[in-house]
N, C-alpha and C positions, 0 to 999 in steps of 0.2 A: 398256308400259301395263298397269294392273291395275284389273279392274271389280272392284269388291264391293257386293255384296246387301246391303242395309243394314234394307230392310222392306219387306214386301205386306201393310198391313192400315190401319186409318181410310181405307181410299179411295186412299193415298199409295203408290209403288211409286217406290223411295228407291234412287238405285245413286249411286257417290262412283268417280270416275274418276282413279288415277293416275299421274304419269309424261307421258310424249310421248302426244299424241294428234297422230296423222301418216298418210302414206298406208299405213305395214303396218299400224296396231291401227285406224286408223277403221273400218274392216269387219268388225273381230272387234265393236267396239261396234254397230256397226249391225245387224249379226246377232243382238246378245246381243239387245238394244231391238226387234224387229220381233221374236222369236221368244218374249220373255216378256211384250210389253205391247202393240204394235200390233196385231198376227196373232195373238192368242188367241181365239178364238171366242165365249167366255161372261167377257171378262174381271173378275176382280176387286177392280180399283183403275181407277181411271179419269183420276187424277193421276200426274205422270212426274214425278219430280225427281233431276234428274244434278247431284250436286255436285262443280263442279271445282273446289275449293279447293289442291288439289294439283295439277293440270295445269300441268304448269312451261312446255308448249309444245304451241300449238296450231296445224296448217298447214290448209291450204284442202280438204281431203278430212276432218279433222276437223269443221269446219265446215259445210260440204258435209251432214256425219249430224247435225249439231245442227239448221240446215237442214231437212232432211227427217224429222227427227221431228219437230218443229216445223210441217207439211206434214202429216203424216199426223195431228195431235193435231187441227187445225185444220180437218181432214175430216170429223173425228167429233165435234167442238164441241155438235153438236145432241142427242149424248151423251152430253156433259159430260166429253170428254176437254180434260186440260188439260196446259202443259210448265210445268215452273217449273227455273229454273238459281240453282241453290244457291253462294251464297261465291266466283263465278267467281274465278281468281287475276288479279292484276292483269295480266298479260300477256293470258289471254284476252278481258276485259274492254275491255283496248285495241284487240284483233282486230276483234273485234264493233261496237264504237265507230266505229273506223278503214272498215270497208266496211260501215256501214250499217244491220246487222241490229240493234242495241241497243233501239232503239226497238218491237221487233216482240216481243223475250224478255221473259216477266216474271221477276224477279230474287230472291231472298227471301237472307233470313242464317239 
């Protein structure tokens, strides 16, 4: 799996995830995301947008950190933290679908 920084500014804090998200890189993601956007003290952007347009495979510990940012944005709503999932590829899409959470993500192209 490969994160890339795509932008920190209009509010948006933009990363494009990809490759396998599974149980060795979900944690490197969940770390990247809880150390530049959740856990920041005075944060800058207050929007998270992960676009998995290239996640060829996602397992249930990937999930799991979309999940819980998802969880932690929705903590801070009253601060206008918000998630948005960019281009999911169609296999994540049908992940998301298939157990539920679809309904909960907002989606953008």
């Amino acid at each position: 799996m490969e994160i890339i920084e795509r932008s920190k500014r209009d509010n948006n804090f933009e990363i494009a995830v990809k490759g396998k998200l599974d149980t060795n890189s979900a944690p490197e993601l969940e770390d990247y995301i809880n150390k530049n956007f959740l856990q920041v003290p005075v944060p800058i952007c207050h929007n998270i947008i992960i676009d998995l347009s290239e996640v060829n495979y996602i397992s249930s510990s990937g999930v799991r950190v979309i999940i819980a940012t998802y969880k932690g944005c929705l903590a801070k709503a009253d601060k206008g933290f918000s998630l948005y999932i960019k281009k999911p590829s169609d296999f994540c899409k049908q992940v998301f679908e298939t157990i539920g959470i679809a309904q909960y993500l907002t989606f953008i192209k």
